[in-house]
N, C-alpha and C positions, 0 to 999 in steps of 0.2 A: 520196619517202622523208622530206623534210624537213616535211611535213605530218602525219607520225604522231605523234608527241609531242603536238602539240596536238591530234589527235584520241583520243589515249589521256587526255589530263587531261579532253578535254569528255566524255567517257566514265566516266571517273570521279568526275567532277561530278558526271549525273544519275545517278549509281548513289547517289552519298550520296544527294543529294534524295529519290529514290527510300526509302530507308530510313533517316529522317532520323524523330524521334517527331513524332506526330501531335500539335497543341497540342490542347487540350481544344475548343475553339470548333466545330474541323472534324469532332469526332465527332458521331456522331446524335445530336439530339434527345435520346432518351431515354435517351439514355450516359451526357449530363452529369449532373453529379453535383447541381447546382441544380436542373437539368430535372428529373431524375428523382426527387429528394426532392418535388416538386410536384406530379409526377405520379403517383406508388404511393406516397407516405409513407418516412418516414424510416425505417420498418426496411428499407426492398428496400437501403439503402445500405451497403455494405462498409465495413469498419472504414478502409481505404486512402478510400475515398471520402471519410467524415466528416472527415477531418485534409485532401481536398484542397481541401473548402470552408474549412479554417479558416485556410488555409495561402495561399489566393488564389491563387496562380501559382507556375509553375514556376521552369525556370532555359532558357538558349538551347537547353539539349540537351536535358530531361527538362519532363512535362508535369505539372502539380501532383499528378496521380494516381499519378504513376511515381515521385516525390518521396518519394509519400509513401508508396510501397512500400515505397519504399529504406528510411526511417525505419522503419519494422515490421520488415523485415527485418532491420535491424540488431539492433535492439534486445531482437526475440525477439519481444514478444507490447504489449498494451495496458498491463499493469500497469508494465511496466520501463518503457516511453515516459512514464507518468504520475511516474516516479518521475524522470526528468530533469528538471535544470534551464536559466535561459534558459542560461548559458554555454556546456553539454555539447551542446545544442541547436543551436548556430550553428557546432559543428564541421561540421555537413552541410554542405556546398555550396549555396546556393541559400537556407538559413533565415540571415536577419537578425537582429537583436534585435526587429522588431517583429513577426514570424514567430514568432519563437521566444516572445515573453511571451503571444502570444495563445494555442500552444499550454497551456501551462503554466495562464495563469487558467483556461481550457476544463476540464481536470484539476482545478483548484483549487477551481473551484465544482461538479464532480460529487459531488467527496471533502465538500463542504460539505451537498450535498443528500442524500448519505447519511445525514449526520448526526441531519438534522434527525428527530424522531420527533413525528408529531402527535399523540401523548398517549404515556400513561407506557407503556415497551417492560418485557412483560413474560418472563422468563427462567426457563424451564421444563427447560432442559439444556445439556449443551456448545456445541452448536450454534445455539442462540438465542443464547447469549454470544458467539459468533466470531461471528455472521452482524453483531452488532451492534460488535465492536471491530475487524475489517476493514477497513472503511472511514477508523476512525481511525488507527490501526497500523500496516498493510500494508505502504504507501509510503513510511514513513518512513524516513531514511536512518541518520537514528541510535536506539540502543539507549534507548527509553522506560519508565516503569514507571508504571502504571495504575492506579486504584481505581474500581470500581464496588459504590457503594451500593445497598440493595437494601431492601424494606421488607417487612412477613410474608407480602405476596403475591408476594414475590420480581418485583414493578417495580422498576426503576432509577429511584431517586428523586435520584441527585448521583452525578457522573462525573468526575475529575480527574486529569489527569499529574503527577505527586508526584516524581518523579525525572527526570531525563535524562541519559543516560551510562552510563559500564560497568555492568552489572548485578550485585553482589554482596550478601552477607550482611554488608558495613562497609558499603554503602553505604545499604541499606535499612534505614532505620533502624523498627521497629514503631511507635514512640512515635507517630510522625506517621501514620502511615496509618492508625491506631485514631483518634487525634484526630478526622480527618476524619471517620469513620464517626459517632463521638458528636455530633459537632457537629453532624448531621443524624439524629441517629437512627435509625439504620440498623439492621435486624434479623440482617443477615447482608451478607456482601462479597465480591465478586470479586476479585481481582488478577491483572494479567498483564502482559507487557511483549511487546515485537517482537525478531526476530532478523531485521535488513537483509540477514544474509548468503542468508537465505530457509532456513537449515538448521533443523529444528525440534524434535531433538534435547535433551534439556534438558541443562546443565553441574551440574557437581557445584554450583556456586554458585546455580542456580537451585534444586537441591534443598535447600539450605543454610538460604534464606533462603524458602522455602514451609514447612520445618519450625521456623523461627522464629517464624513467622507465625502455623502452628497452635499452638503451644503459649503464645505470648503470646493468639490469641482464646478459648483454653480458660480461660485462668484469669481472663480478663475478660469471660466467658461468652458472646462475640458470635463467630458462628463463618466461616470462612475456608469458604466453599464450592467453590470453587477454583480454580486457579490456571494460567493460560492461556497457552502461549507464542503468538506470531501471526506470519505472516508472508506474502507474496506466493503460497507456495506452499502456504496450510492454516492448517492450527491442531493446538496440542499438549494435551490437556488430562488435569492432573495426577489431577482426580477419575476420570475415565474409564480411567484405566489404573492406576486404586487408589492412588494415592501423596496421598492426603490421609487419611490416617493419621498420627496421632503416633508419632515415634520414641521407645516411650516406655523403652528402653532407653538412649541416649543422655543420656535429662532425666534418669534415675537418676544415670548417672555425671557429669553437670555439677552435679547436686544434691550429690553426694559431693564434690564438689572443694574444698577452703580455701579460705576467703576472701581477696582477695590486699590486701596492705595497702603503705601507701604507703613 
């Protein structure tokens, strides 16, 4: 009787052993995630796979592929992991800081290679416009405000973030977002901003200040084609659900209003 206890712990030893994660090495060949990008090309590889190449190794209990489950998992999807940074990154168990920055550039330089356009991108509707501010927009964690210039063929000749921060009708000031236009000559403009919350919704404030926009490009004759919220989950687009119309009921009664004097 005095030999069962240690035959109960050797027995539960190899029971863990037994079901203990398998590191990456002792999987087959064409499991690995090296192996396998070698062998059929980097699409046969799972999105958990790409992050266990970038990721190098695991932790004692989980294997860099199982890591990097966890990571997706947590996080929901690709977009929201791209949207971490290093600090949020090394709450996982098992990511570093140098884990965690190489995630992050990985991310950093996709978002960059979106970017890039090998010749002038040209914008034919709503969806040529999101497919191209996406990339810039998406991820971003705070609330941006965008210009895209546009020339008669409606290419994007000049692109710039003009604002950062709450989005309102005080803070969007037209002066400046027309400057830019002229200063590049621009026949026509976009404007849009992101919602981090990923809601795509527009606020009374976003309408505020698209009717601001059109009635200062009508009277400077360069016209506001329109006006785009962005976000993780889509795109809002004010032309496409008719609100690039002037309120020209409103300009009546601000045109009736006294002048206010100091």
């Amino acid at each position: 009787m005095g030999e069962l206890p240690g035959i109960r712990q050797l027995t539960y030893l190899n029971m863990t052993r037994q079901y203990a994660p398998l590191p990456i090495k002792s999987l087959a060949e064409e499991d690995r995630p090296r192996e396998k990008l070698l062998q059929r090309g980097i699409d046969a590889l799972t999105d958990a796979e790409l992050i266990a190449i970038l990721l190098g190794s695991g932790t004692t209990d989980k294997s860099a592929i199982q890591l990097a489950q966890e990571i997706l998992k947590a996080r929901g999807n690709l977009g929201a992991l791209a949207r971490c940074g290093v600090q949020e990154l090394t709450h996982f168990k098992g990511v570093g800081p140098a884990k965690a920055i190489t995630l992050v550039t990985a991310f950093e330089l996709g978002r960059r290679k979106a970017q890039q356009q090998p010749e002038r991108y040209k914008i034919g509707s709503s969806i040529d416009a999101a497919r191209y501010l996406q990339p810039r927009l998406s991820d971003l964690e705070r609330e941006v405000f965008y210009i895209l210039c546009l020339n008669r063929n409606h290419e994007v000749i000049y692109e710039k973030e003009l604002f950062r921060g709450g989005i309102s009708a005080t803070v969007i000031d037209p002066k400046l977002v027309f400057r830019e236009a002229f200063n590049h000559v621009a026949a026509g403009i976009i404007v849009a901003h992101n919602h981090p919350s990923g809601n795509l919704k527009p606020s009374m404030a976003d309408v505020r200040i698209t009717q601001k926009l059109l009635e200062a490009g009508h009277h400077l004759e360069l016209p506001v084609l329109d006006h785009l919220i962005i976000s993780y989950r889509g795109y809002f687009s004010f032309a496409d659900e008719g609100l690039m119309k002037r309120n020209l009921e409103a300009e009546k009664k601000e045109a009736g209003k006294p002048e206010k004097t100091a």
